[in-house]
Every structure is written in structure tokens, then in C-alpha cells.
C-alpha angles and dihedrals in degrees: 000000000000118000119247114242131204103223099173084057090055105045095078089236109160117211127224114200105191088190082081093067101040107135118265129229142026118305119222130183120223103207120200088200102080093055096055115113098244097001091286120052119072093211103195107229094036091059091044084053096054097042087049087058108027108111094241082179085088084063088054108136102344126112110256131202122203112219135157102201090180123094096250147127112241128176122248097237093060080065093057090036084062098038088050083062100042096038089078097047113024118093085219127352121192138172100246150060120301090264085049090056093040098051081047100052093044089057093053089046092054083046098072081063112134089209088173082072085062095042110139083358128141095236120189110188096212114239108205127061144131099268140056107270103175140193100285090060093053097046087041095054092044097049075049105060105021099093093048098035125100081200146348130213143176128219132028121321091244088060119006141157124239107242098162138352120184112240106243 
């Protein structure tokens, strides 16, 4: 009886799971909107006012974007004004929408890659998983470890699809 032989075990592939690095926390959106006289005008002492007294604990800990959804024209330093009171609190605070904050942290996240670990290696980024692991980590994780890789790949070592391959 012939023995049965694991050849995904044995190929040296080496397995990238981006789920690993999917952003933590809660995302929240600050909206300045909702601090323009008439949905509209950033009066100045008005909006020092309201930062002053605006409860910034509820941000503790969670990842904030800084939007204004209104049509409005709002000085730039508003925006640092903000930023100044989310900056202590917040785990991670951003101008821009949730996805924006999300794309963002991933990055960061895949940043932390030690891609020398994979230098001259067989690498497979797995596909399937149990959270949403969108385009900007693959093409992340693939600017990553192009320069270093022997080979990429996407999918699962069992069945997998040829993404690059380094000319010998």
C-alpha cells in the first residue's frame, strides 16, 4: 500500500493570512456638519464653544473619521481644532469616511510585515476567510513582497492562482 504523502506540507510554500492584519475597533464618524450655524456657516466662537464642551470620552479608544457631509465651506483649521480633541482619545483619528479609515488602517497594519522573512520564499495570500479583506490589502501585500518573493500566489496552496513569479 502506498503511503500517502502531503504534498502541500512539503512544497515550502509559506502562507499569508490578511485577516491578521483586518483593522480593530469600532469605526465613528465626527460630522461638522452638525456644528455649522444653519447647516452651513462655521461661526468661530460658536464652534470653539462647542468643541470646548462636546464630551470627546465617547471617542476613547474607537477609530474616527472626520467628515463634513454638508455642502459647506469650512476652514482648515476647524479641521485641526477637531483633530487637537480626538487625537488624545481616539485609538486612530483620520480626515475621511469609515472605508476611508478602514483602507488606511489596513495599510498601516500590512505595514508592520516583515517581508525579509519571506525573501527568495513560495508565498500563497490566502483568499477565504471570515472577514472582508478588500482590494487595498492585496495589492498592498503584493507591492510588499514582490521585490523580496521567489513567487505569489492567491488563493489556498491546494489550489491556488499564479500572480508572480521572479525570472531566474
Amino acid at each position: 500500500m502506498d503511503e500517502i504523502v502531503n504534498k502541500v506540507a512539503q512544497s515550502g510554500l509559506e502562507t499569508i493570512d490578511l485577516e491578521q492584519f483586518y483593522p480593530k475597533g469600532e469605526t465613528v464618524i465626527f460630522d461638522m456638519k452638525d456644528y455649522l450655524f444653519m447647516g452651513m456657516i462655521l461661526k468661530e466662537k460658536d464652534f470653539r464653544t462647542a468643541m470646548q464642551s462636546h464630551d470627546w470620552e465617547q471617542y476613547r479608544g474607537k477609530n474616527v473619521g472626520l467628515v463634513c457631509t454638508a455642502d459647506a465651506v469650512v476652514p482648515l483649521w476647524a479641521y485641526m481644532l477637531v483633530m487637537t480633541n480626538l487625537e488624545p482619545v481616539a485609538a486612530y483619528a483620520a480626515f475621511g469616511d469609515a472605508e476611508f479609515i478602514y483602507k488606511t488602517l489596513y495599510l498601516k497594519n500590512l505595514s508592520s510585515l516583515d517581508v525579509t522573512a519571506f525573501t527568495d520564499k513560495r508565498i500563497v495570500i490566502k483568499g477565504c476567510g471570515d472577514q472582508r479583506v478588500g482590494e487595498v490589502a492585496y495589492a498592498e501585500v503584493t507591492r510588499l513582497l514582490r521585490p523580496v518573493a521567489k513567487s505569489i500566489m492567491y488563493g489556498e496552496p491546494c489550489s491556488s492562482v499564479p500572480v508572480y513569479k521572479k525570472k531566474a
